[in-house]
C-alpha positions in Angstrom: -17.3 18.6 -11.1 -19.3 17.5 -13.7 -21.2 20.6 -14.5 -17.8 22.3 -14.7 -16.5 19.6 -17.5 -19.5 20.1 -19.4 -19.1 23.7 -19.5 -15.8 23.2 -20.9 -17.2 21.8 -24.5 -18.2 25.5 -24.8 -14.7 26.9 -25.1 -11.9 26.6 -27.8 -8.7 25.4 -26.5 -6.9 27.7 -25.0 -9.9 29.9 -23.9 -10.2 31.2 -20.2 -12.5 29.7 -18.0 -14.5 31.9 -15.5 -12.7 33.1 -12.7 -13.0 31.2 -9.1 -15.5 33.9 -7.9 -18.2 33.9 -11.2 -17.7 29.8 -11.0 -18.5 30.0 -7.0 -22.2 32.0 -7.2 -22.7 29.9 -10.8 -22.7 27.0 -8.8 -23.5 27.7 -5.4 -20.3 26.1 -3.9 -17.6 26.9 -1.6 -14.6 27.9 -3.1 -13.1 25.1 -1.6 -14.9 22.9 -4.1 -14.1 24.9 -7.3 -10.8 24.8 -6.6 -10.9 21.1 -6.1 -12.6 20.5 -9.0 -10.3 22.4 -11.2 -7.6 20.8 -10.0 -8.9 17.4 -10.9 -9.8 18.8 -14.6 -5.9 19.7 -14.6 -4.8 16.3 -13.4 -7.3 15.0 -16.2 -5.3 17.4 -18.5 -8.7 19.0 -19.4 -7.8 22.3 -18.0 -4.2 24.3 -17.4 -4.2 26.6 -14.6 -1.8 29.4 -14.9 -0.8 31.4 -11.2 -2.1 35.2 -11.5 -3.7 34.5 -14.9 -6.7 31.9 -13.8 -7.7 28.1 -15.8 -7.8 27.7 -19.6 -9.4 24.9 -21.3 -6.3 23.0 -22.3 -5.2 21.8 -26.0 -6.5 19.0 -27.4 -3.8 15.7 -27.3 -2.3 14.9 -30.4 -3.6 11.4 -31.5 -1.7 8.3 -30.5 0.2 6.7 -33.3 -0.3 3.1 -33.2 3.0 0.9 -32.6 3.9 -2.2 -33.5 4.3 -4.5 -30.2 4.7 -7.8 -32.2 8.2 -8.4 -31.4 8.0 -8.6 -27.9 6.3 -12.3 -28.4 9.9 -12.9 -29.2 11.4 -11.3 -26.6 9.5 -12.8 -23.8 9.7 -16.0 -24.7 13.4 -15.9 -24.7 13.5 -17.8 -21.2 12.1 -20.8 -22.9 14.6 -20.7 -25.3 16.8 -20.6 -23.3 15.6 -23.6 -21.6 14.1 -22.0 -18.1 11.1 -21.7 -19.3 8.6 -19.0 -20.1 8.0 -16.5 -16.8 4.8 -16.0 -17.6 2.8 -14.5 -14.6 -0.5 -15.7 -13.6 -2.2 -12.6 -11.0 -5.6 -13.1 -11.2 -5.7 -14.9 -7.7 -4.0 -12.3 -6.0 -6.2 -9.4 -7.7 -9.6 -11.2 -6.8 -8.7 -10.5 -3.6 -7.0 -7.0 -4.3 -9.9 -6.0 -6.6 -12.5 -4.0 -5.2 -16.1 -5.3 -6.7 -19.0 -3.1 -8.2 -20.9 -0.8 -5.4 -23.3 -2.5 -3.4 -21.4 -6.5 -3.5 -20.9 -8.0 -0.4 -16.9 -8.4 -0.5 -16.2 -11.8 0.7 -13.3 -11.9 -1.3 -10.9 -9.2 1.0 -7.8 -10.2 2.1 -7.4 -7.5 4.1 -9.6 -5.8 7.5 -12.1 -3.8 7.2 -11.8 0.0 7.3 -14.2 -0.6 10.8 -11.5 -3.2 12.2 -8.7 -0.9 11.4 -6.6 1.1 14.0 -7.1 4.3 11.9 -7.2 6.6 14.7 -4.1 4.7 16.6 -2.4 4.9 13.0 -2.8 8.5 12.4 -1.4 9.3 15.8 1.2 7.2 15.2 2.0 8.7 11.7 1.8 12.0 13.2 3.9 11.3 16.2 6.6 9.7 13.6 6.8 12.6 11.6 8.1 14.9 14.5 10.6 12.5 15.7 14.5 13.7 14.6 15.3 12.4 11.7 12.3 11.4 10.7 12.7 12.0 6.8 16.1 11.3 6.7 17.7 7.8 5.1 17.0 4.8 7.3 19.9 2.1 8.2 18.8 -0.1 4.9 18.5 -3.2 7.0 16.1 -1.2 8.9 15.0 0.8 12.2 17.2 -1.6 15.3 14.3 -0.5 17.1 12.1 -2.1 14.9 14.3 -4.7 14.3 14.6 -5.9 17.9 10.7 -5.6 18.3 10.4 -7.8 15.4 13.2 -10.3 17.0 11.1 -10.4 20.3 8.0 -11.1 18.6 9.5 -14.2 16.5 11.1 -15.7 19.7 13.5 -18.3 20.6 16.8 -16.1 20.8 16.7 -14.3 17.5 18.1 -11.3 17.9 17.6 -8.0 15.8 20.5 -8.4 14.2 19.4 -11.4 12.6 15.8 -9.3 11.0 15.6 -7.3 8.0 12.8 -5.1 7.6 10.7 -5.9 4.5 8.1 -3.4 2.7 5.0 -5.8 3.8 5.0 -9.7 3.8 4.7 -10.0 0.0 8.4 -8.0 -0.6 9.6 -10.3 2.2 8.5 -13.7 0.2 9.9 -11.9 -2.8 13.2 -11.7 -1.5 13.5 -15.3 -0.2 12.4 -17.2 -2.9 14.8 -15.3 -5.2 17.6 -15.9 -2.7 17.3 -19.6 -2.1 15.8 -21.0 -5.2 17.7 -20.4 -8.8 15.2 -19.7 -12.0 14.1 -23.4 -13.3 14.8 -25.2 -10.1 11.8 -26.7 -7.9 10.0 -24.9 -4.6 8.1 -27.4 -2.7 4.4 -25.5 -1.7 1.6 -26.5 0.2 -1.4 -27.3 -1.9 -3.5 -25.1 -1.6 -1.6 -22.5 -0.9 -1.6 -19.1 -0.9 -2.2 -17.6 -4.7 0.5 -14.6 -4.3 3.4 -16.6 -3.6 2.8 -19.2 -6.3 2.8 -15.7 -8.2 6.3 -14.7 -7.0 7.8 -17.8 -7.6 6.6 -18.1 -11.1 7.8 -14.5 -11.8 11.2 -15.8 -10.1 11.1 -18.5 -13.0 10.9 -21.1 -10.1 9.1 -24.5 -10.4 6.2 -24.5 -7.8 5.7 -28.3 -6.8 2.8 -29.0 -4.5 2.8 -30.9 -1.7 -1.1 -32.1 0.2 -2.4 -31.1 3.2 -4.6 -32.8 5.6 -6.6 -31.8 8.7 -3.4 -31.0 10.3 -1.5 -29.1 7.4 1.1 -30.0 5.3 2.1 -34.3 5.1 5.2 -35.0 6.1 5.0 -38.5 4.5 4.9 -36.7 1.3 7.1 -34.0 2.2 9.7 -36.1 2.2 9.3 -38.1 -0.9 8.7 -34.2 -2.6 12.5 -33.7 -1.5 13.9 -36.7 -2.7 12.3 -36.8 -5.7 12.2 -33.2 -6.8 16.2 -32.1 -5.3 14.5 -28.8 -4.4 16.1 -27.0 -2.0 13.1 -25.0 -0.4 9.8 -25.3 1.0 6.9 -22.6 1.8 5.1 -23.2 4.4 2.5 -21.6 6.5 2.6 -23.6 9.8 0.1 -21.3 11.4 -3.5 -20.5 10.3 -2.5 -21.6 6.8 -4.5 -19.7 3.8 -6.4 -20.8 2.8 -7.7 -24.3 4.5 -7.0 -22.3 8.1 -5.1 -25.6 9.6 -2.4 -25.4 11.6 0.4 -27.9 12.1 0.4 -29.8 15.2 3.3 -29.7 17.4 5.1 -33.4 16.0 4.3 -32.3 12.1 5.8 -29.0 13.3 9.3 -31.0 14.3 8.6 -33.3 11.4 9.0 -30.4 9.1 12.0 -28.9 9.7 13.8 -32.1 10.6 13.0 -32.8 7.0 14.1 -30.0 5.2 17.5 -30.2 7.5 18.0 -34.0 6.3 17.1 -32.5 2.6 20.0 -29.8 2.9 16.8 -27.3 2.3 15.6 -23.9 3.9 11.7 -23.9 5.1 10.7 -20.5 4.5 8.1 -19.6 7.4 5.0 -17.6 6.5 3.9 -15.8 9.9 1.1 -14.2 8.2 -1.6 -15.0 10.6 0.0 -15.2 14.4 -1.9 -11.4 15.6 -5.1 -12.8 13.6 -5.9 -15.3 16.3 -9.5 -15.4 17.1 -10.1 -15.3 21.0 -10.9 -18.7 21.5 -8.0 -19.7 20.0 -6.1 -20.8 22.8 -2.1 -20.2 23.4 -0.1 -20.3 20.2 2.8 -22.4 19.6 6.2 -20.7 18.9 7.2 -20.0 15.3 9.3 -22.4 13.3 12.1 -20.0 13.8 12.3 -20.0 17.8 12.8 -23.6 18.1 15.6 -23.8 14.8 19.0 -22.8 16.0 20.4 -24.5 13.0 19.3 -21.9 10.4 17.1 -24.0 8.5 14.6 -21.8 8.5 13.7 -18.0 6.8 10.7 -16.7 8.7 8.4 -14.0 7.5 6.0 -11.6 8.9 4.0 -8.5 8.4 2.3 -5.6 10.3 0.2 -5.2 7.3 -2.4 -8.0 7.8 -3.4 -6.8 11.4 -3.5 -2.9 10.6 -4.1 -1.7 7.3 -3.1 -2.5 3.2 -1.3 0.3 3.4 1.2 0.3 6.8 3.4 -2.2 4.4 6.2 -2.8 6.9 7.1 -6.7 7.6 10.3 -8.4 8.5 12.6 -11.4 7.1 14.5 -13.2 10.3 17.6 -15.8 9.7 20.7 -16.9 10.8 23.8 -18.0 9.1 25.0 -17.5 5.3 21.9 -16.9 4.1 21.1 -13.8 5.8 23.6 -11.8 3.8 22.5 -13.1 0.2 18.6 -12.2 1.9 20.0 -8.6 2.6 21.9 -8.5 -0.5 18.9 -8.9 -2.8 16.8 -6.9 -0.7 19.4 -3.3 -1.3 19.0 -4.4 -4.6 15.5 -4.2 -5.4 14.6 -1.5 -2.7 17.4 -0.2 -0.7 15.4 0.2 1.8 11.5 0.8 3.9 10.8 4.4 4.1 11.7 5.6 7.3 8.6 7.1 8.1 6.3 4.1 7.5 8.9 2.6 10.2 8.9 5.1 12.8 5.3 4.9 12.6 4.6 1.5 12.9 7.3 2.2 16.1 5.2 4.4 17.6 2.2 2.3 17.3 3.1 -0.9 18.3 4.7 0.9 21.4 1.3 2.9 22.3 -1.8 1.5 24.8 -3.4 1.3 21.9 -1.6 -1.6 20.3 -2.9 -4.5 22.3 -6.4 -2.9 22.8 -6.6 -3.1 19.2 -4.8 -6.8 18.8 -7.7 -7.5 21.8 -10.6 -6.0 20.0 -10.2 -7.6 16.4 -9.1 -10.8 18.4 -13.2 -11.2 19.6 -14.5 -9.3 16.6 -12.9 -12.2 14.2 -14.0 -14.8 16.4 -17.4 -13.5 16.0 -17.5 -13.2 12.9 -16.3 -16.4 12.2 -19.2 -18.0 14.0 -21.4 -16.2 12.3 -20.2 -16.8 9.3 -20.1 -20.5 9.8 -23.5 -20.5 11.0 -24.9 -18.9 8.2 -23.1 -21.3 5.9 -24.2 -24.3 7.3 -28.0 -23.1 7.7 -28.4 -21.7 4.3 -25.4 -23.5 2.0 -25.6 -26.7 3.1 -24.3 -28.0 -0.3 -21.0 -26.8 0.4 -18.7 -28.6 2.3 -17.3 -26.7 5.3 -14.4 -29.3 6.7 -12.2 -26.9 9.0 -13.6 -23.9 10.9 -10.0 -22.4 11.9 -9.4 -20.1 15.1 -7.3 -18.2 13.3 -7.2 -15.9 10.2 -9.7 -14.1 8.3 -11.6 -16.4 5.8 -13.5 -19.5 5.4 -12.8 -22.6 3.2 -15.6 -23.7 1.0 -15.9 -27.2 -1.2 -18.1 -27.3 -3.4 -20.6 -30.3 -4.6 -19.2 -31.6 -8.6 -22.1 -30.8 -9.7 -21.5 -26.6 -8.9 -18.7 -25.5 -11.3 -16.7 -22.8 -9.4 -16.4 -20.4 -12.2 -20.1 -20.4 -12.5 -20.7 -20.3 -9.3 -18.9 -17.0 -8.8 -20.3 -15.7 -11.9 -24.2 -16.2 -10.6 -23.0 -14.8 -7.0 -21.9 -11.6 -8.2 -25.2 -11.7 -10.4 -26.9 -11.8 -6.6 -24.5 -9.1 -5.7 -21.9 -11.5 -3.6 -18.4 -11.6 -4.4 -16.0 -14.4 -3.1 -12.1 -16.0 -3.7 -12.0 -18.3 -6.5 -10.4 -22.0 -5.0 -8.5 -22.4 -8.1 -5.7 -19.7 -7.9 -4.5 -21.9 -5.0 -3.7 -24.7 -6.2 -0.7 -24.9 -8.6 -1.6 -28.5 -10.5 -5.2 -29.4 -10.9 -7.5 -29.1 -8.4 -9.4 -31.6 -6.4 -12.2 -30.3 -6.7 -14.0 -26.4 -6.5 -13.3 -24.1 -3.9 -14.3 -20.8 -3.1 -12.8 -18.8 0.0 -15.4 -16.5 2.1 -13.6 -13.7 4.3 -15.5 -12.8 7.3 -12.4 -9.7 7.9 -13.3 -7.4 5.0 -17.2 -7.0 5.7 -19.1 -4.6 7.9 -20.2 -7.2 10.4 -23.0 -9.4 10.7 -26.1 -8.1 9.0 -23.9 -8.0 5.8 -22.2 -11.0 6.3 -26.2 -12.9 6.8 -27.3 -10.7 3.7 -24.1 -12.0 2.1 -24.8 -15.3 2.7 -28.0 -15.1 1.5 -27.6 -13.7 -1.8 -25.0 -16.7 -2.1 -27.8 -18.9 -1.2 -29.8 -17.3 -4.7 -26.5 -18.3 -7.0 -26.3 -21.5 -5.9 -30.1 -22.2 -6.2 -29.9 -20.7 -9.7 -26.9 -23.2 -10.3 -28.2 -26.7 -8.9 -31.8 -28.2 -9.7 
C-alpha cells in the first residue's frame, strides 16, 4: 500500500497507473492485495478506477476556501438567552472509555469486553442464521421484534409483559429516550454521584439539570434522596441499583424499597439502569429482582442492553414501563430512530435462543471474577497508596481513590507515560469531586499477565508522582 502511493507522485493527474498484472510481479503480491490497495487509494480519493479502462491517478482537490464560523457563537448560545441555559456537551468521559489508546497501552480504561471474552463465533452464527430467516431485511414492527420483546419482558421479571418493552438501539439510545420523555429542558434530574459519565452527557445535551445525590457502601442515600426531591421539585431520578458504575455497590434490599417508595411520594419516575445484571461475577450469589418486577405502580422506566455482555457493536437494548408514559417513551423513540434494524434483532434472537448463550453468560461469569481478584490483588500489593473501598461482584472495573497528594490528571498523564491507560474519576461526578478517582477495568484486557504488567507500569507513574 504504501509503495503503491509513492509510486503515484510519479504521475500527472489523470495518468494511468500500471495495470493489476505489471503491479502484481512489481510487487510480488497476490492480486488480491493490489486490488485491495487500490481500492483504499480510491476511497482516499488518490486514485479513480474506471471498469474496462484500469486506475488513474486522480485530480488534485481544489483548495478549501476558509469560512467564517463566527456566528454560530451566537447561535449556540441562544438557549441561555432564552433562559434554559447553554447545552453545551461535555464527552470527554464517555470517549476515555470509547477511545482506543496508542499501541502497546494496557487499556484499563474499556468499558466494553474484550475481543477474547466476546461470543464472536456464537455471534457470527447468529448473524448468519438471521439473515436467512423470511423477512429478514424487511421493516421491523417499530416497537420492535414481540419475540424479542417478550424475551426482554421475561428477563426484567415481575409480570411485565412484552407489550410493555420497546426495543432500544443499545442502553445509551434507551437513556436517551427517557430522560427526554420525563424531564423538560431546564428542569432538575436527581443522579447518583458518581455516576455514570454518558448519562450526565445525555442529560446535559437534553438541556436537563443533573443534581447529584451521595452514595455510600450500599448505593444511593435515601435520607438524601428525599430531601433532593423536596428541594429540587424534579421529577426523575437515575439510578443504577445493581453493580452501580462506577463504585460497583449495589442497593440492599430495604434502600431498594426505600427508593421507589420515595420517588412515588415525590410524584417522580426512577429510571432503572440494568446495565450490569449478565456481568455478575460467579461468586456473586443470587441477584435480587429489578426495580421494575416488584413496581406495579409504574413508577419506574427500566433499561437494559445486550451490548455490555456481547460486543460494542450488537447495539440492541430495551426500555420496559407501564402506564402513560410508555406511549410518550415510544413516541420519542419513532422520532429519533423509527426503529432497530431488523437484522441486528433477529440476530441477537437467534443467539440468546442458542446453547451457546448461557455457556457464554457462564464462561465470562468466572473469567470476570477472576479477573477481578486479580486485579485487586495486584492493586493492593503494588498500589497501596490508593484506596480500594468496595471490591464489587459484579461489573467490569475497579474503583480507585487516590491519596491528595496524587492529582488525577497527573496521575493519568505519567501512567500513559508508563504505557497504562485508565478512567479518569472526574467525568463522574457532576459538582466537585471529593476527591481523585481513577476507574481500572479488568473486562477490556487480555487476562492476567497484562493486567499484572498493567499494574505494574501504574506502580512507575505513581512512584514518579509521590516522593
Amino acid at each position: 500500500m504504501k509503495s503503491l502511493k509513492s509510486e503515484l507522485d510519479r504521475y500527472s493527474p489523470g495518468g494511468k497507473l500500471p495495470s493489476s498484472r505489471v503491479l502484481v510481479e512489481r510487487y510480488r503480491v497476490s492480486p488480491v492485495t493490489v486490488t485491495r490497495a487500490l481500492a483504499r487509494l480510491a476511497a482516499e480519493g488518490l486514485v479513480v478506477t474506471r471498469p474496462g479502462a484500469g486506475a488513474f491517478k486522480a485530480d488534485a482537490p481544489a483548495p478549501a476556501t476558509a469560512g467564517d464560523t463566527s456566528w454560530q457563537e451566537l447561535a449556540l448560545s441562544a438557549d441561555a438567552a432564552a433562559g434554559v441555559g447553554p447545552r453545551a456537551v461535555d464527552a470527554s468521559g464517555v470517549l476515555a472509555t470509547l477511545a482506543a489508546p496508542p499501541p502497546g497501552v494496557v487499556e484499563f480504561n474499556g468499558g466494553y469486553l474484550h475481543p477474547s471474552l466476546q461470543p464472536e463465533r456464537a455471534l457470527s452464527a447468529a448473524l448468519a442464521r438471521a439473515g436467512r430467516r423470511p423477512g429478514a431485511w424487511g421493516r421491523p414492527p417499530t416497537d420492535g421484534l414481540a419475540e424479542l420483546r417478550a424475551w426482554f419482558a421475561r428477563e426484567i421479571g415481575g409480570g411485565v409483559t412484552g407489550a410493555e418493552v420497546l426495543i432500544t438501539a443499545g442502553g445509551q439510545s434507551a437513556l436517551t429516550t427517557a430522560l427526554r420523555a420525563l424531564a423538560a429542558p431546564g428542569t432538575p434530574v436527581l443522579v447518583e454521584s458518581p455516576t455514570y459519565p454518558g448519562m450526565l452527557a445525555v442529560a446535559r445535551a437534553a438541556g436537563l439539570r443533573p443534581v447529584p445525590v451521595p452514595t455510600d457502601a450500599d448505593g444511593i442515600r435515601t435520607d438524601l434522596l428525599e430531601a433532593a426531591f423536596r428541594a429540587t421539585g424534579a421529577r426523575a431520578l437515575v439510578c443504577q441499583p445493581l453493580f452501580q458504575n462506577p463504585t460497583g455497590t449495589a442497593l440492599p434490599p430495604a434502600r431498594r424499597r426505600e427508593v421507589v417508595r420515595i420517588a412515588r411520594a415525590a410524584g417522580a419516575f426512577v429510571v432503572e439502569d440494568d446495565f450490569a445484571r449478565r456481568l455478575a461475577h460467579e461468586d456473586a450469589g443470587p441477584l435480587p429482582p429489578t426495580l421494575a418486577a416488584d413496581d406495579p405502580d409504574g413508577v419506574v422506566v427500566h433499561v437494559c442492553s445486550l451490548t455490555k455482555i456481547t460486543s460494542p457493536s450488537l447495539r440492541v437494548g430495551a426500555l420496559a414501563a407501564r402506564g402513560p408514559v410508555l406511549e410518550r417513551l415510544r413516541a420519542i423513540q419513532v422520532v429519533d430512530s423509527f426503529f432497530v434494524p431488523r437484522p441486528l434483532q433477529e440476530a441477537a434472537l437467534e443467539l440468546v435462543g442458542s446453547p451457546a448463550w448461557p455457556r457464554h453468560l457462564r464462561t465470562v461469569s468466572q473469567e470476570l471474577r477472576a479477573r477481578r481478584d486479580t486485579l485487586a490483588a495486584a492493586v493492593a500489593r503494588h498500589l497501596p497508596a490508593l484506596a480500594l473501598p468496595h471490591v464489587p461482584s459484579g461489573g467490569h472495573h475497579l474503583w480507585l481513590r487516590l491519596p491528595d497528594a496524587l492529582p488525577e490528571a497527573a496521575l493519568l498523564a505519567a501512567a500513559l507515560r508508563a504505557g497504562a491507560a485508565a478512567a479518569p474519576g472526574r467525568p463522574y461526578f457532576c459538582a466537585e469531586p471529593p476527591a481523585g478517582h481513577i476507574r481500572l477495568s479488568f473486562a477490556g484486557v487480555a487476562g492476567p499477565t497484562e493486567i499484572a504488567e498493567g499494574v505494574r507500569r501504574l506502580r512507575t507513574a505513581v512512584d514518579e508522582l509521590l516522593p
